[in-house]
C-alpha positions as CSV (number, residue, x, y, z in Angstrom):
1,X,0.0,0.0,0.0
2,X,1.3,3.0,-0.9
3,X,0.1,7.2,-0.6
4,X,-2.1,7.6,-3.1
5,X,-0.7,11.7,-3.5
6,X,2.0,10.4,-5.9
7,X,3.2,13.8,-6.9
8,X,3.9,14.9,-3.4
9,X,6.1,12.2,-2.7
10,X,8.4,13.3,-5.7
11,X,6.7,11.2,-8.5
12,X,5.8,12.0,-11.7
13,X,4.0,10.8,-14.8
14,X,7.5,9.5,-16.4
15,X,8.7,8.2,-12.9
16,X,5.2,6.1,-12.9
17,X,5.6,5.0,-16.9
18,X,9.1,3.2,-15.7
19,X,7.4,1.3,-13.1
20,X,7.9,-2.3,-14.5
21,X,6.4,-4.3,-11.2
22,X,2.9,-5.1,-10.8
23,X,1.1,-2.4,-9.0
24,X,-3.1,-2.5,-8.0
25,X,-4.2,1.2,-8.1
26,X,-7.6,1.8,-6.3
27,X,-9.5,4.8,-5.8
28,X,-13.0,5.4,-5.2
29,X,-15.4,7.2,-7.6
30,X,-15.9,9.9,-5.2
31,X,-12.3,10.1,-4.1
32,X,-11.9,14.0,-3.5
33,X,-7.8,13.8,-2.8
34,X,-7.0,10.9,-6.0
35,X,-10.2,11.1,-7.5
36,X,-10.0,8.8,-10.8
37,X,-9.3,10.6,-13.5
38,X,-6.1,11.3,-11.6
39,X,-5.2,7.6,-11.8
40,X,-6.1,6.9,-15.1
41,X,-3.0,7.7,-16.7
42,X,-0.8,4.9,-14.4
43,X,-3.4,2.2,-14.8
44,X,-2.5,0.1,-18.3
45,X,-3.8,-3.4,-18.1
46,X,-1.7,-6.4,-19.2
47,X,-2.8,-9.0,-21.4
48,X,-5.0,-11.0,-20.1
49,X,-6.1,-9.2,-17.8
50,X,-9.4,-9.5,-16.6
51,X,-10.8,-6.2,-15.4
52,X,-14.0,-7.3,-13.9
53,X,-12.8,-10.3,-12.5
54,X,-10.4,-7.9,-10.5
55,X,-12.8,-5.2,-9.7
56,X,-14.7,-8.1,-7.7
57,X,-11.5,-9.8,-5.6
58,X,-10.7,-6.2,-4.6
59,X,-14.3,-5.6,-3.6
60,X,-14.3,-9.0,-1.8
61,X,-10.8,-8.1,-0.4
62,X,-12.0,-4.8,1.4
63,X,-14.8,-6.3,2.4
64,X,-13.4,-9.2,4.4
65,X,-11.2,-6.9,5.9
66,X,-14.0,-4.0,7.0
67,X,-16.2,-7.5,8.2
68,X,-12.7,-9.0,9.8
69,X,-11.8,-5.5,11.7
70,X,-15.0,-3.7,12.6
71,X,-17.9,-6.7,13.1
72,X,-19.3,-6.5,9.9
């Protein structure tokens, strides 16, 4: 997990374009400090991917954890 105010931290759209690790990028539509449009630019799927597929393990995955840490 990482801060999602990339540009504070000294990073820039170039420093993000030589990323070559896998990286999960979330933000939520109403995000008012990384809202989405933001993000866009750094999320490039790879082959294969399957967007949906991920949309629901990382809905899954905050949900266990919100149910796991606060009696959900």
């Amino acid at each position: 997990m990482a801060p999602g105010d990339a540009q504070g931290f000294g990073v820039d759209a170039a420093e993000l374009a030589r990323m070559t690790i896998p990286a999960c990028i979330t933000v939520g539509e109403g995000d008012k400090v990384t809202p989405p449009e933001d993000t866009a630019e750094a999320c490039m799927d790879a082959a294969g991917v399957d967007r949906a597929a991920l949309h629901r393990y990382v809905g899954d995955a905050a949900r266990r954890f919100l149910d796991a840490h606060f009696g959900g």
